[in-house]
N, C-alpha and C positions, 0 to 999 in steps of 0.2 A: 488367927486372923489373916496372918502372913498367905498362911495356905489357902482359906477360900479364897482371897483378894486373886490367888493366881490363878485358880480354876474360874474364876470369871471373869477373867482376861480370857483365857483362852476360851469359854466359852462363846465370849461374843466375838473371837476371830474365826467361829467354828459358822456352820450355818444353820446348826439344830437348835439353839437356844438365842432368847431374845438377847438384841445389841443390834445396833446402828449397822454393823456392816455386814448381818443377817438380814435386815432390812433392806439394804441395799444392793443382796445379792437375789432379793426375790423381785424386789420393782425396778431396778436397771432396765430390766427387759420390754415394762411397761413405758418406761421414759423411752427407751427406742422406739416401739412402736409408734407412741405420739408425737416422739418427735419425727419420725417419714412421714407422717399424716400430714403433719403442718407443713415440712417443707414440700410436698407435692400439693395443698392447699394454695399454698402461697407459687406456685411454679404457674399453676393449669387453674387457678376460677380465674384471673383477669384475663389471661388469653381465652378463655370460653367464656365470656363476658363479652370481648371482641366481636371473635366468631362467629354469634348470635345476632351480635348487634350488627355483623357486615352483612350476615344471611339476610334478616331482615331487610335493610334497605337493600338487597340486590344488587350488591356491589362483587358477592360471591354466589356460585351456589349452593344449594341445600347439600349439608356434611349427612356424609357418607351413612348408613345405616350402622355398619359394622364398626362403623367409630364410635358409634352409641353403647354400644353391646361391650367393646372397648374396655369405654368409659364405667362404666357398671360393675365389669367383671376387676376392675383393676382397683379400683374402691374398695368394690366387696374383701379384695384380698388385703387393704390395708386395714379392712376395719376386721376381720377374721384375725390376722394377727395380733392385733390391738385386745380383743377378746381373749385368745389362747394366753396371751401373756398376765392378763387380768385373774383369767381361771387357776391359772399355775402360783400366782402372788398370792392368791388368797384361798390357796391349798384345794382347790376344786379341781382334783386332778382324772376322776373320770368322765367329769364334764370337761374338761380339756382333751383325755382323749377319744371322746365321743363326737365331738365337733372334728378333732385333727383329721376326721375321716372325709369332711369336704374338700379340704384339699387334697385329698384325691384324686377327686374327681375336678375341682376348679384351677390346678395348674394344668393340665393337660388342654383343658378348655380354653382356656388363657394363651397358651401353645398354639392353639388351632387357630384362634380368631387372629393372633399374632400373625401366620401365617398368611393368612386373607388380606387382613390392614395391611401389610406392609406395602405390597404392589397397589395395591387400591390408592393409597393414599400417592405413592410416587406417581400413576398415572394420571389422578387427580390434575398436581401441578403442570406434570408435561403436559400434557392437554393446554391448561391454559396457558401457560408458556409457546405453545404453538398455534393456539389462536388469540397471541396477542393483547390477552388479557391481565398477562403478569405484568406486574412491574419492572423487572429485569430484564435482561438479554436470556434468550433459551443456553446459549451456551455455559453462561455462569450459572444460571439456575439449574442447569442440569451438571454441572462439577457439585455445586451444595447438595442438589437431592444424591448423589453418588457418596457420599460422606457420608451424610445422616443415616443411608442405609447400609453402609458402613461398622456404624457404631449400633445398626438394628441390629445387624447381627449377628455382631457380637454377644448384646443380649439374648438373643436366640438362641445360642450353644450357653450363655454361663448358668442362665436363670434357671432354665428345667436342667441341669445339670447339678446346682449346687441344691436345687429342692430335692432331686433325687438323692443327693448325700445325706441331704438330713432325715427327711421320711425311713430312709432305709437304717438309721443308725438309732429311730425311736424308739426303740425295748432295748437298744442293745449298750445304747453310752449315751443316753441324756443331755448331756455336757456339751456334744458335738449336736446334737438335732439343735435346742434352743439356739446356740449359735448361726448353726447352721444358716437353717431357717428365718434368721436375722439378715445376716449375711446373704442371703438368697434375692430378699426382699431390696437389698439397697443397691445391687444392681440395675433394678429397673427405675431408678430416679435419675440419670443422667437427660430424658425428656422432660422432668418437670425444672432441672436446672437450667436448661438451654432455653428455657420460657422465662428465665429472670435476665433480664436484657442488660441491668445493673450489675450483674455481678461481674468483676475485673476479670479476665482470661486473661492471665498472668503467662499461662503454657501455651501452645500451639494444638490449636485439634481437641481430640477426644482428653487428651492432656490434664487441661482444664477441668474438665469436668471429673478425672479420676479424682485430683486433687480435693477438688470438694468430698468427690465420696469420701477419702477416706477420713479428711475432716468431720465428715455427721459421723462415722464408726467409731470416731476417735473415743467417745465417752466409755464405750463399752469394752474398746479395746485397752483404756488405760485402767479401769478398774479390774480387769481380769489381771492383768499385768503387778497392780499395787496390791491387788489379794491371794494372785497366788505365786508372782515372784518368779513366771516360767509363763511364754506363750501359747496358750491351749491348739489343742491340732488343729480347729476348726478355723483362725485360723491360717495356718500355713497351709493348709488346704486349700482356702481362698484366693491368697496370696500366689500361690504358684498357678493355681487354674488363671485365673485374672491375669496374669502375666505371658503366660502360655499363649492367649488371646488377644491379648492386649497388643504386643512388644509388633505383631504380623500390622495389625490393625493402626498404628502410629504409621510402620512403614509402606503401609500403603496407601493414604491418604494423602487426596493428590497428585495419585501418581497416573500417567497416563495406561498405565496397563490397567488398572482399577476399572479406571473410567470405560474402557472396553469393554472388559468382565462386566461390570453392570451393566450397562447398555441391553448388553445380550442378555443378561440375566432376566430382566426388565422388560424384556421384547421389545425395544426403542432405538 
């Protein structure tokens, strides 16, 4: 008795046999997904509730086409991972990697439209910053648009960077793609945080906003931590690229050489 009672202890600290933290090493993944879903739910419907509602009475004008497309393709990719993570949990592993094959094709997409939105949307404001239309002084509002795109893009080098880690690590270490590919995805939530007007910025800058990130990871990173007693590569992979980036991106926020470099960047 002594002896089953201990083989099924370790059974259910294993991940092949059923136990609670078999169970938990298949749907964690799924809880991450839903849980990015909701907090970008809750970041972007009341500001595009706004939005709609300012379009309408003409208080703004008609958002941009490409903000549409945006919108669509950024969805699609939380509800794709929401998916992959579903198929993986309940052992549908070639229909997980038969689908894995969109994003392929939709982070580079994503990439692209990223590229277009960004200046579209910065000229957007200056524009009406300079006829008068904003509510700010041009000068402040163009220090804020220099930030924000700032912290664009920074997303722009982590996101297709940490999607390429994991795509490319899919046949070869599993362990690091799921991660990965988590991790990939919670970089680009710093705009649906900076749409919750509530939340305390306790830090300075982009700061703030890491601190939440690494708050929503926390779940996934403290269970890999209490199961396996050692932090998986995926990530100090993370962690070092994000810092890499990050550390440049604090120090120049703000700073008037910044504010040049975009200008020029920007054509403004």
């Amino acid at each position: 008795m002594a002896s089953s009672a201990s083989l099924s202890v370790r059974a259910g600290r294993g991940g092949g046999a059923p136990g609670i933290g078999a169970a938990i090493d298949r749907w964690i993944y799924v809880f991450m997904a839903s849980w990015f879903l909701v907090v970008t739910l809750v970041g972007f419907v009341p500001d595009s509730i706004g939005l709609v509602a300012a379009t309408r009475a003409g208080t703004r004008p008609p958002l941009p086409v490409i903000l549409h497309v945006h919108a669509v393709l950024m969805g699609g990719l939380l509800l794709l991972l929401l998916a992959q993570t579903v198929l993986m949990a309940t052992g549908m592993t070639d229909r997980h990697r038969l689908l894995g094959r969109v994003m392929m094709v939709l982070a580079p997409t994503i990439f692209i439209v990223w590229v277009i939105l960004v200046p579209t949307i910065y000229h957007e404001y200056w524009h009406a910053a300079q006829s008068r239309t904003a509510s700010v002084p041009v000068r402040t509002l163009a220090r804020a648009l220099d930030d924000i795109l700032l912290g664009q893009l920074r997303v722009g080098i982590l996101f297709p960077l940490f999607v390429f880690v994991g795509l490319r690590a899919r046949s070869t270490d599993p362990g690091l793609h799921k991660r990965m590919m988590i991790l990939a995805i919670a970089t680009i939530l710093p705009p649906a945080l900076a749409r919750m007007w509530w939340l305390p910025k306790p830090l300075p800058g982009l700061m703030s906003f890491d601190l939440y990130i690494l708050l929503i990871v926390s779940p996934m990173f403290i269970w890999d931590l209490v199961r396996k007693a050692r932090i998986p590569t995926a990530y100090l992979i993370w962690a070092g690229c994000y810092a890499l980036v990050s550390i440049p991106a604090y120090l120049l926020t703000g700073s008037r050489w910044w504010h040049g470099v975009a200008a020029r960047l920007m054509g403004v």
